[in-house]
Each structure stands twice: as structure tokens, then as C-alpha cells.
C-alpha positions in Angstrom: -5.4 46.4 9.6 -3.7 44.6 11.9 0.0 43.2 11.1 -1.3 39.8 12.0 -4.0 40.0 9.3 -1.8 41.5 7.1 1.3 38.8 7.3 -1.8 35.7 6.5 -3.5 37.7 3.7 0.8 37.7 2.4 1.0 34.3 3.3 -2.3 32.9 1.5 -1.4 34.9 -2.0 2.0 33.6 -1.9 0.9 29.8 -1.6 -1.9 30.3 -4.2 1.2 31.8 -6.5 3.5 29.0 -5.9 0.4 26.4 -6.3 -0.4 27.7 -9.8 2.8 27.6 -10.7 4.9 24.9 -9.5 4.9 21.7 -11.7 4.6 18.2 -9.8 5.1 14.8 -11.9 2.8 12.2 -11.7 3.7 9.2 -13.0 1.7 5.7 -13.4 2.6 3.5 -9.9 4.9 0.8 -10.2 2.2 -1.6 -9.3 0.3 -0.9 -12.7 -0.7 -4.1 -14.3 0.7 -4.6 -17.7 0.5 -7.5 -19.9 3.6 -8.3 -21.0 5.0 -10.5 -24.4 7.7 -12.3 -23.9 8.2 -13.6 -27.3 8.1 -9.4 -28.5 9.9 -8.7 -25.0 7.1 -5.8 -25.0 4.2 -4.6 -22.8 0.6 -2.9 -23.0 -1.5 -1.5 -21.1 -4.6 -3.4 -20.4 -7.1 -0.6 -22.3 -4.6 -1.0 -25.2 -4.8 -5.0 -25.2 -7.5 -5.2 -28.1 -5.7 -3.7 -30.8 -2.1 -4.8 -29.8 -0.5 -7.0 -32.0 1.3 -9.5 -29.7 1.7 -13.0 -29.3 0.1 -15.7 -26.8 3.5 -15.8 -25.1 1.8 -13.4 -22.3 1.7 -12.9 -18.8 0.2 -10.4 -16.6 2.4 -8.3 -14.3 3.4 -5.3 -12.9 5.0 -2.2 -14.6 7.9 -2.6 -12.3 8.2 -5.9 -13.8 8.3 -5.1 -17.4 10.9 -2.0 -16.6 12.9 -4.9 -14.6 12.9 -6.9 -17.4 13.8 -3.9 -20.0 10.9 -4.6 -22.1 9.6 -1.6 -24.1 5.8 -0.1 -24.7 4.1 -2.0 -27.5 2.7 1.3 -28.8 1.9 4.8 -28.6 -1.7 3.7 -26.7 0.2 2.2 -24.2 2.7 4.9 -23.5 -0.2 7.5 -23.4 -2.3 4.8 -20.1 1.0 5.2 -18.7 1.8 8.7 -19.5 3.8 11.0 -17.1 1.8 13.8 -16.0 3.4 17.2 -14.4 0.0 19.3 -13.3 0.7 22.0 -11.2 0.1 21.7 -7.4 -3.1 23.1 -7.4 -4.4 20.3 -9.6 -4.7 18.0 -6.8 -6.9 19.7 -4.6 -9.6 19.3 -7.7 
């Protein structure tokens, strides 16, 4: 076998290795619409709107917004839509 052969068949296992193994974070963009309460000074995610309990003191914005504003997640639904995620680097070449 040829040493170039050799160093890209090295090469290819050790990126598959580091791409089943190394952890990225994947978090919801800052550009996420939420609605946000201001009378609750909370926010939810729109899929978690229908069973929120909030008032009609709402607007719709951004999640960069709400965080600027130090509101907190209405509920356990709305932390899971905006859920951090850490796949490995593999995962987003499916």
C-alpha cells in the first residue's frame, strides 16, 4: 500500500472518530419568535401558546427580546421548543 493511501485511510478514521464523538450545542436562534406577557413578565413558545396561562398584556417578539428584557419561560413546554441541543458533529450531516 502506498504511504499516500495509507496517511488518508488514517486521516478519514480519525475524522469519523472525532465526528462521533465531539459534542456541538445547538441552541434555538436569537430571532425565535416568542410571545411574551408583560403583565407575568414571562414568554412562550408559539406551539406552547394554547395551554399557557397568560394574560392579554401580549406581544410578539423575539427570544433575544424576552432574554433582554429578563423575562422567564412560562413553562416546561416552552423550555423544551427552545431546548438546547448538543448532538455530536456527525448529526448534522443527517
Amino acid at each position: 500500500m502506498k504511504k499516500g493511501t495509507l496517511i488518508w485511510i488514517v486521516l478519514a478514521g480519525v475524522l469519523l472518530l472525532v465526528g462521533l464523538t465531539v459534542p456541538i450545542s445547538v441552541t434555538s436562534p436569537d430571532n425565535t419568535r416568542v410571545i411574551i406577557d408583560h403583565t407575568y413578565k414571562v414568554y412562550s413558545a408559539p406551539g406552547c401558546y394554547d395551554q399557557a396561562e397568560l394574560t392579554n398584556n401580549l406581544e410578539e417578539t423575539t427570544f433575544d427580546h424576552a432574554k433582554d428584557l429578563a423575562y422567564v419561560s412560562e413553562s416546561s413546554c416552552t423550555d423544551n421548543e427552545l431546548l438546547e441541543q448538543k448532538p455530536f458533529l456527525i448529526g448534522i450531516f443527517r
